[in-house]
NUBA-953590 format. One record per residue: residue number from 0; residue in one letter; chain; x, y, z of N, C-alpha, C in turn. Coordinates in nm, 2 decimals. Example, Ala and Ser with C-alpha at 12.3 -4.5 7.8 and 13.67 -1.06 7.14 Angstrom:
# NUBA-953590
+------+------+-------+--------+--------+--------+--------+--------+--------+--------+--------+--------+
| resi | resn | chain |   n.c1 |   n.c2 |   n.c3 |  ca.c1 |  ca.c2 |  ca.c3 |   c.c1 |   c.c2 |   c.c3 |
+------+------+-------+--------+--------+--------+--------+--------+--------+--------+--------+--------+
|    0 |    A |     A |   1.32 |  -0.57 |   0.78 |   1.23 |  -0.45 |   0.78 |   1.32 |  -0.33 |   0.78 |
|    1 |    S |     A |   1.28 |  -0.22 |   0.71 |   1.37 |  -0.11 |   0.71 |   1.29 |   0.00 |   0.79 |
+------+------+-------+--------+--------+--------+--------+--------+--------+--------+--------+--------+
//
This chain:
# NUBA-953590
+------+------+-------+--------+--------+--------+--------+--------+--------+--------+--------+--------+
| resi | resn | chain |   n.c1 |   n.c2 |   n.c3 |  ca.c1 |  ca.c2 |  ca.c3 |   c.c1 |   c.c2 |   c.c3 |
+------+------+-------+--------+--------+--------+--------+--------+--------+--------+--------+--------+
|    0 |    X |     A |   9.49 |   8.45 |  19.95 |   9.39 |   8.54 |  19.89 |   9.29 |   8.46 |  19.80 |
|    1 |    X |     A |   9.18 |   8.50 |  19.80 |   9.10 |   8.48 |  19.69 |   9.07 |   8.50 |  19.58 |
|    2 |    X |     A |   9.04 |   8.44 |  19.45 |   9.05 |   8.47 |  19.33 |   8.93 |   8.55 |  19.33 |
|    3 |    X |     A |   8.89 |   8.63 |  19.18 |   8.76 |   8.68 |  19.14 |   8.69 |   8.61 |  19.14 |
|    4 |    X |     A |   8.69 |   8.51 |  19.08 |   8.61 |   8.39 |  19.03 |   8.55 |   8.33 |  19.16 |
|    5 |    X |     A |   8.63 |   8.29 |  19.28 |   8.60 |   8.25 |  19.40 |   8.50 |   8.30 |  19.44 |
|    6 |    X |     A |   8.55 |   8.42 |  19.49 |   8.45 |   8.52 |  19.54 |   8.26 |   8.55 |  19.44 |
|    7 |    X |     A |   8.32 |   8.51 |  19.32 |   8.20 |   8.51 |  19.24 |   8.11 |   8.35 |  19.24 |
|    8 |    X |     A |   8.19 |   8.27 |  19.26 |   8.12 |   8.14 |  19.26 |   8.05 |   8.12 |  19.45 |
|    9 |    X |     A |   8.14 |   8.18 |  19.54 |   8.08 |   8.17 |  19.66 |   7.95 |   8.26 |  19.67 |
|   10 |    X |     A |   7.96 |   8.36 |  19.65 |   7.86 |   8.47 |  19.63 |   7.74 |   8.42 |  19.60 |
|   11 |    X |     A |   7.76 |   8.35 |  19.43 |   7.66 |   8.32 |  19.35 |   7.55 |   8.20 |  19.47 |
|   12 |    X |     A |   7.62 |   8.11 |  19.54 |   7.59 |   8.01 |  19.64 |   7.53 |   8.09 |  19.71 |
|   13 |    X |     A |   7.56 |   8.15 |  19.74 |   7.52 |   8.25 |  19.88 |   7.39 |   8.33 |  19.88 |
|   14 |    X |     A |   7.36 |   8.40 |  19.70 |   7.24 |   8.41 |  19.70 |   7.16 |   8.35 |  19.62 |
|   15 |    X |     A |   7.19 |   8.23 |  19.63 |   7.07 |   8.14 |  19.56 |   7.03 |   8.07 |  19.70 |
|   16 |    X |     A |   7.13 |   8.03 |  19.81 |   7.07 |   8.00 |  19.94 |   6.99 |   8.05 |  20.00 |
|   17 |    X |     A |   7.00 |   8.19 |  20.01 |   6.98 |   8.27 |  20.10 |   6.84 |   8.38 |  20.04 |
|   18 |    X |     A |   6.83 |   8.38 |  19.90 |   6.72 |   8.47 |  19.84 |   6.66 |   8.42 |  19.74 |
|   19 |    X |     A |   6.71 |   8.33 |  19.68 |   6.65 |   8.26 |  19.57 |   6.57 |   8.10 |  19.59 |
|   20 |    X |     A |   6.58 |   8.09 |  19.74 |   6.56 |   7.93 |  19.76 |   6.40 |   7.87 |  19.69 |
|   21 |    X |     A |   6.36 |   8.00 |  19.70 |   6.16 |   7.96 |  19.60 |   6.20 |   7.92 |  19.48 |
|   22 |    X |     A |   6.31 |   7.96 |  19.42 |   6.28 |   7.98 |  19.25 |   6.49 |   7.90 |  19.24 |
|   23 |    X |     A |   6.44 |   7.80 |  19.25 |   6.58 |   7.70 |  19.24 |   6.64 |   7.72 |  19.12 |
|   24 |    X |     A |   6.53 |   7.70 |  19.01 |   6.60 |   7.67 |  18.84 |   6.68 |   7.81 |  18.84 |
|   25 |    X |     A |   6.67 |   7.93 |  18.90 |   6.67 |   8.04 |  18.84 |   6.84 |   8.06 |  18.89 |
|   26 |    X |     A |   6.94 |   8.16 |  18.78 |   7.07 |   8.10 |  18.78 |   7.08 |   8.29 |  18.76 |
|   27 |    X |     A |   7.17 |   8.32 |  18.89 |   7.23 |   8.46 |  18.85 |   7.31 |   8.48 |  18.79 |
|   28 |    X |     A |   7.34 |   8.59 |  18.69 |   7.44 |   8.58 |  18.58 |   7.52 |   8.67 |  18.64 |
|   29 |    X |     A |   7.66 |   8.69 |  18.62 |   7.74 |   8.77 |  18.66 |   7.76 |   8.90 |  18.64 |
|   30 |    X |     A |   7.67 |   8.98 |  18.52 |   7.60 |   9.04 |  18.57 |   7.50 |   9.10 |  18.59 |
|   31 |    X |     A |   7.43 |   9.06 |  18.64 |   7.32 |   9.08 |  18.66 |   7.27 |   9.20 |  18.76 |
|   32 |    X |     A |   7.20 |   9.29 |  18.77 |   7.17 |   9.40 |  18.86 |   7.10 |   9.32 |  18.93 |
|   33 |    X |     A |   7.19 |   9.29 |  19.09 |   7.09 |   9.25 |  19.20 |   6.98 |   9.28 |  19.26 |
|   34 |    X |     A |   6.96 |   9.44 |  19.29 |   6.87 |   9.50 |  19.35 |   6.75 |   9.57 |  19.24 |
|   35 |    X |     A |   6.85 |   9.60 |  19.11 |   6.73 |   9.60 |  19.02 |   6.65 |   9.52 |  18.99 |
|   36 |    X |     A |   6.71 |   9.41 |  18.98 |   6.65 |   9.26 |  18.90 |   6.58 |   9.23 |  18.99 |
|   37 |    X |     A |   6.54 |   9.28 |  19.14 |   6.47 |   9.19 |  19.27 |   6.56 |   9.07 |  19.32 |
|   38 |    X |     A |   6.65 |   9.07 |  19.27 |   6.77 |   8.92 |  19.31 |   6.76 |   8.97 |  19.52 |
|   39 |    X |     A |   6.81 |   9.08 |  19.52 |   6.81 |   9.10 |  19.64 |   6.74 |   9.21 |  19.68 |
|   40 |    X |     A |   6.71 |   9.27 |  19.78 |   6.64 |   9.36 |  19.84 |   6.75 |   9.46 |  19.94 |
|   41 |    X |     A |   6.72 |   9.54 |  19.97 |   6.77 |   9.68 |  20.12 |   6.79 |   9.62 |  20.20 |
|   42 |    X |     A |   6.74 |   9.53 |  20.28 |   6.75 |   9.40 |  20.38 |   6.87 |   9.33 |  20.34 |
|   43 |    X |     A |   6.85 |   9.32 |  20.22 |   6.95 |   9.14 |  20.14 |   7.05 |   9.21 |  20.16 |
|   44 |    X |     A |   7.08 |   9.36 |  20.14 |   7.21 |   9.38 |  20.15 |   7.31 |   9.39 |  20.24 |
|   45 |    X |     A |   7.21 |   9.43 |  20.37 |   7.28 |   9.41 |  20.51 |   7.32 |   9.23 |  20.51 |
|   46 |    X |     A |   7.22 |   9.19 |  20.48 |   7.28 |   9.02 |  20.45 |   7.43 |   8.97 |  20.39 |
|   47 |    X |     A |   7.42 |   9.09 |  20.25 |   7.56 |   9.05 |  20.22 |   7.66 |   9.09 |  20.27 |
|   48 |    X |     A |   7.65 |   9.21 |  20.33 |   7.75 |   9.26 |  20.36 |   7.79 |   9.20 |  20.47 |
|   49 |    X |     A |   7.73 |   9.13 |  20.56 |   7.79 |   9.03 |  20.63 |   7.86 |   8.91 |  20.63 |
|   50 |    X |     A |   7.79 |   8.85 |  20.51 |   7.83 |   8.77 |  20.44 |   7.98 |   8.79 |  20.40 |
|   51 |    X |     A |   8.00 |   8.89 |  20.35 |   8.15 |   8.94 |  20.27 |   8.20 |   8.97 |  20.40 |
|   52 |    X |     A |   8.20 |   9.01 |  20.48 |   8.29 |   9.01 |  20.64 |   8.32 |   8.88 |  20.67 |
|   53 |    X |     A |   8.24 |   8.80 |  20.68 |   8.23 |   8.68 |  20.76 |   8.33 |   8.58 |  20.66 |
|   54 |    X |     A |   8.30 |   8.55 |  20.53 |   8.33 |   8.49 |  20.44 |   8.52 |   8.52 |  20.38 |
|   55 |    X |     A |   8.49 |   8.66 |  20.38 |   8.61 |   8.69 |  20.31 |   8.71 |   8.78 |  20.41 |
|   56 |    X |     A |   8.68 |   8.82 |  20.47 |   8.75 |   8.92 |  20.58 |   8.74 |   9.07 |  20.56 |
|   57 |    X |     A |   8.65 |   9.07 |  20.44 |   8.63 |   9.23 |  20.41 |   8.51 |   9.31 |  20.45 |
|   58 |    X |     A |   8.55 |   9.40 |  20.52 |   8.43 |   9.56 |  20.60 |   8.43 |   9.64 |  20.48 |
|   59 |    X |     A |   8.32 |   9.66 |  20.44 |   8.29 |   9.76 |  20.35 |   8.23 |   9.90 |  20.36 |
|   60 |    X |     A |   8.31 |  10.00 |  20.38 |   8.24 |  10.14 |  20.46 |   8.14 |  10.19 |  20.37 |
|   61 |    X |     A |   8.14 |  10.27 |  20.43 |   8.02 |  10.38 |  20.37 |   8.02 |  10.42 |  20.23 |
|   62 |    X |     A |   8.16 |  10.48 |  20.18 |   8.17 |  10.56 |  20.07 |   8.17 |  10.41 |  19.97 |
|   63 |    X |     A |   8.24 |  10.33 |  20.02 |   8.15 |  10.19 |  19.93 |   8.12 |  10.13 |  19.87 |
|   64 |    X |     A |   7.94 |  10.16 |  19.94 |   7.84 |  10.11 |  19.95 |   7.77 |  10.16 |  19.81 |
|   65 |    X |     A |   7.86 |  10.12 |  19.67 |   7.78 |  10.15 |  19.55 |   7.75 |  10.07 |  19.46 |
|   66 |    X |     A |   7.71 |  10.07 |  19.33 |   7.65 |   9.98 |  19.26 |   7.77 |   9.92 |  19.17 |
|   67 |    X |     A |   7.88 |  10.01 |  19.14 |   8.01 |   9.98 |  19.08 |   8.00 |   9.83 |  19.16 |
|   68 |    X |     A |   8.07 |   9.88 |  19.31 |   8.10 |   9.76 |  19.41 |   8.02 |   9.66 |  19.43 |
|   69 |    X |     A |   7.95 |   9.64 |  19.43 |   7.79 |   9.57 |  19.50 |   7.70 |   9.54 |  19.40 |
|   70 |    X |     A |   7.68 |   9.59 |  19.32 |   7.56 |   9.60 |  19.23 |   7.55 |   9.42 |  19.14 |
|   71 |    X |     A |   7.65 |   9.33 |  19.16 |   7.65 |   9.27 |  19.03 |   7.74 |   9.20 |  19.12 |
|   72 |    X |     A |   7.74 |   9.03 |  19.08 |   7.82 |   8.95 |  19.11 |   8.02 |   8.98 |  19.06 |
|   73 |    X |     A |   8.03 |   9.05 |  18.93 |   8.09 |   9.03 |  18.87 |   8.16 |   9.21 |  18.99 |
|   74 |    X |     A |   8.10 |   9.28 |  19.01 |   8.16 |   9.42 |  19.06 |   8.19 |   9.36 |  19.22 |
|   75 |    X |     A |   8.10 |   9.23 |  19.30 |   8.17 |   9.20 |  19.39 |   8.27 |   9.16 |  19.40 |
|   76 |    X |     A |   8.32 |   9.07 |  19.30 |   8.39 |   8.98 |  19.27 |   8.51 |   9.06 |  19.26 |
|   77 |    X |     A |   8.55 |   9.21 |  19.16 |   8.63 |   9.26 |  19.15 |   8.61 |   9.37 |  19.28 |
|   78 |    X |     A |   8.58 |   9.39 |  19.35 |   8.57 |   9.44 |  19.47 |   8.62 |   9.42 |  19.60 |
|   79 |    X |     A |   8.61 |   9.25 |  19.62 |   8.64 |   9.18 |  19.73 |   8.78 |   9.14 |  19.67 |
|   80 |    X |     A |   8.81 |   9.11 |  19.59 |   8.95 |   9.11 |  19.56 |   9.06 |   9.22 |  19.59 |
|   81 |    X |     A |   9.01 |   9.34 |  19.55 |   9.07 |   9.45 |  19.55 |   9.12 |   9.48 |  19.71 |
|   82 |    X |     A |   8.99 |   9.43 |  19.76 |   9.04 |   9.46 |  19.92 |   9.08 |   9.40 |  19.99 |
|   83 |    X |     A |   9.10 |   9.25 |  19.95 |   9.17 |   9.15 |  19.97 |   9.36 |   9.20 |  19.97 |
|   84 |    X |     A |   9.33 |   9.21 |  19.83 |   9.46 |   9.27 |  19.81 |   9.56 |   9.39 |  19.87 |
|   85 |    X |     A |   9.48 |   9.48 |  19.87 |   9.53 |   9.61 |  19.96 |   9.56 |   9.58 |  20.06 |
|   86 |    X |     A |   9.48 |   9.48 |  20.17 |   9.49 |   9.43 |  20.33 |   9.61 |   9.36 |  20.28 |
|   87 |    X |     A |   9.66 |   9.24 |  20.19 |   9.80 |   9.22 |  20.20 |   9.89 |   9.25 |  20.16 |
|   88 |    X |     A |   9.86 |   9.38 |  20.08 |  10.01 |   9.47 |  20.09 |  10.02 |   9.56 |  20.18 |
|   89 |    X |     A |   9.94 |   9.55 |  20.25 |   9.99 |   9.67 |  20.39 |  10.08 |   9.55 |  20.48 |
+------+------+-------+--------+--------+--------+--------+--------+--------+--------+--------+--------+
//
């Protein structure tokens, strides 16, 4: 399983690769409101959410899909853990 921290340091990679590549110096804080801040966009998030499938083994449904969860490095981070975890105690 993955730590928080993991999930937060991969993440952080992920959108500075992937959405930040113009603006290099610029350093997302944990937390930071992604979608408010323009870090990412409606698009970026179909991005992540792939990303977190691909990366971590986690599908994120519908009910979700909120700012708690998503909104902030720091809410993915305890997010993708959570469901990390539940997948291995079942």
């Amino acid at each position: 399983m993955t730590t928080e921290a993991d999930v937060i340091a991969r993440v952080r990679t992920f959108i500075q690769e992937n959405f930040l590549y113009m603006r290099p110096n610029f350093v997302v804080g944990t937390d930071d409101r992604l979608l408010e801040q323009g870090i990412i966009d409606s698009m970026g998030v179909l991005d992540l959410l792939n990303f977190l499938e691909e990366a971590f083994g986690v599908r994120v449904a519908d009910d979700e899909l909120t700012e708690e969860n998503l909104g902030t490095l720091r809410g993915i981070g305890r997010f993708v853990s959570a469901k990390q975890h539940a997948v291995g105690a079942d």
